[in-house]
C-alpha positions as CSV (number, residue, x, y, z in Angstrom):
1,X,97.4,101.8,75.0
2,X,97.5,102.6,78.2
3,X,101.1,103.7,80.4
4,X,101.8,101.0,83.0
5,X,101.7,103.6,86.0
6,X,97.9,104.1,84.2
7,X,96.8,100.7,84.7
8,X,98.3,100.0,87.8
9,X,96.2,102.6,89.3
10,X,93.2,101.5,87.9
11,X,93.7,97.9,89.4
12,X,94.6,99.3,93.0
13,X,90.8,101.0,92.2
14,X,89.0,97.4,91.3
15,X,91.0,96.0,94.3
16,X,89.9,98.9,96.9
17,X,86.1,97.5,95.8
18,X,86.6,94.9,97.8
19,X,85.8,94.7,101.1
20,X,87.8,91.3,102.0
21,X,90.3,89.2,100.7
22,X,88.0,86.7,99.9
23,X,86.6,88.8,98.2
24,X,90.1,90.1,96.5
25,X,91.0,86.0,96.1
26,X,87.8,85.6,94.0
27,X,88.6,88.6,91.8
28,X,92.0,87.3,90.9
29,X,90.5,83.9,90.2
30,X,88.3,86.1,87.4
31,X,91.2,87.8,86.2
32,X,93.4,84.3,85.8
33,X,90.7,82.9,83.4
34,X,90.6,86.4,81.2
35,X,94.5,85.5,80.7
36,X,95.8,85.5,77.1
37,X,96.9,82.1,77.8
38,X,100.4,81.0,76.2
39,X,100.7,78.4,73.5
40,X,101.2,74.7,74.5
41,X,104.7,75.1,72.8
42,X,105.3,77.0,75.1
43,X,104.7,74.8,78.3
44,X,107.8,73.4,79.0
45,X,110.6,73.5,81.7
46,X,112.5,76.5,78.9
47,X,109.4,78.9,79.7
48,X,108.8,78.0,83.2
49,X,109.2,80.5,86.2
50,X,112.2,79.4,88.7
51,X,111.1,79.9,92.3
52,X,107.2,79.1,92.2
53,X,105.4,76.6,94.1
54,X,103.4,76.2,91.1
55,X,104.2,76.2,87.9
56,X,104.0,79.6,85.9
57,X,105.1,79.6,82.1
58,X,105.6,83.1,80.5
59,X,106.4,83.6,77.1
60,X,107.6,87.2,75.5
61,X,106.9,88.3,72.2
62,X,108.2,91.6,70.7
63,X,105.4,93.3,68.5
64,X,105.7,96.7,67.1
65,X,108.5,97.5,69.5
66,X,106.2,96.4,72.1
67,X,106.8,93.3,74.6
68,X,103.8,91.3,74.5
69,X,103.4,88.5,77.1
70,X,101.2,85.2,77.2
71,X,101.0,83.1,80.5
72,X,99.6,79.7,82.2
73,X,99.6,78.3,85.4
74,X,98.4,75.4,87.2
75,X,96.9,76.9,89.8
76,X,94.4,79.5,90.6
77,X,95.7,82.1,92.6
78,X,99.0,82.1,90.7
79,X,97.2,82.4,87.6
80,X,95.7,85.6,88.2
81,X,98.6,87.2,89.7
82,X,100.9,86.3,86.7
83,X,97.3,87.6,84.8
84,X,97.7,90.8,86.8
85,X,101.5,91.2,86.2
86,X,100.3,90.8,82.2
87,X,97.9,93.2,82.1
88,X,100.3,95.4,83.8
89,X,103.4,94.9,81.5
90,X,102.4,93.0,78.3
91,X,102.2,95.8,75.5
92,X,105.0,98.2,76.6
93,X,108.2,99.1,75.6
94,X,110.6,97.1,76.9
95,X,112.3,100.3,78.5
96,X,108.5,101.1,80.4
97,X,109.2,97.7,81.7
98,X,112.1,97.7,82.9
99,X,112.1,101.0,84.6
100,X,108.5,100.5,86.1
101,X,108.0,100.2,89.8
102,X,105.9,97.8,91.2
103,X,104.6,99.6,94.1
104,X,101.0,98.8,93.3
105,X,101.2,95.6,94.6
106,X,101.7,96.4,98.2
107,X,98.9,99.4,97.8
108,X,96.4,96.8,96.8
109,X,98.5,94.5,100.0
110,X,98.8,91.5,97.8
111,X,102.1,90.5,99.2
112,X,101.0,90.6,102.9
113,X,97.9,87.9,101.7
114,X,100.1,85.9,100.2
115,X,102.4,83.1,101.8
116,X,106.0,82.8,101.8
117,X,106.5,80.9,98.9
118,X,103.6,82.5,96.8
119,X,105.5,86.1,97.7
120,X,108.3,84.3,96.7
121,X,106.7,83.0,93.4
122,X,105.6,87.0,92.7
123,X,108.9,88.7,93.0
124,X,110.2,85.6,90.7
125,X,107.2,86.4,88.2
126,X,108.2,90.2,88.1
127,X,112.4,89.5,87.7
128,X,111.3,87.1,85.0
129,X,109.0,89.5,82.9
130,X,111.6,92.3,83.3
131,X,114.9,90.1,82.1
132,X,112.0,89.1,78.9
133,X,112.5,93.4,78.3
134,X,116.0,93.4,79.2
135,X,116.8,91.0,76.3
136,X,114.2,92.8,74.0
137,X,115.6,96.2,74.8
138,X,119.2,94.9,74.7
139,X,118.5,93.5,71.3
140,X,117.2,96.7,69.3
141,X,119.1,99.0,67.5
142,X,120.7,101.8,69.8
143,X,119.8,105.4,68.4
């Protein structure tokens, strides 16, 4: 499995394929339906992302000392950035998570495309996939 810094590099690759954001919108769009989508237990107000415009459930699982992540949204857009955040985090170690930086999102200038509330919506998506580790890593035995 890849090391987050790994993949993040590769997606600020696909993204610098792109000429436009059009172009960059349509991509995410791709990536959202490629989303290991989360169960319809899971789709309630419990699982839901404070702080979107849409709504965005994200559910953790801890596999192999691995957090795994599954995620929906109703809309579009926000579907493949919580699809991007996934591909990013889900399979890690909670402490990869955690300490990860997220600087690859303004290489590939997704914050500056987005609006207010859908910035907004993204730095609530990261908080809330890093408190999933938190708990995960809080919750293993210490060494």
């Amino acid at each position: 499995m890849s090391d987050i810094k790994q993949i993040q590099e590769e997606i600020v690759d696909e993204f610098a394929l792109f000429d436009d954001w059009m172009q960059r919108y349509e991509y995410m769009i791709e990536l959202g339906k490629s989303l290991p989508l989360i169960d319809d237990q899971y789709k309630t107000d419990d699982y839901i992302i404070k702080g979107c415009q849409s709504k965005v459930w994200v559910h953790a699982d801890m596999k192999d000392n691995k957090v795994v992540f599954t995620a929906d949204s109703d809309a579009i857009i926000t579907k493949g950035i919580i699809a991007i955040l996934i591909r990013v985090f889900s399979n890690q170690k909670p402490k990869n998570i955690i300490e990860a930086n997220t600087n690859f999102i303004d290489e590939i200038g997704l914050k500056e495309h987005l609006s207010p509330t859908r910035a907004n919506g993204l730095v609530s998506m990261i908080k809330q996939l890093k408190m999933y580790a938190l708990a995960y890593e809080n919750k293993q035995p210490q060494n």
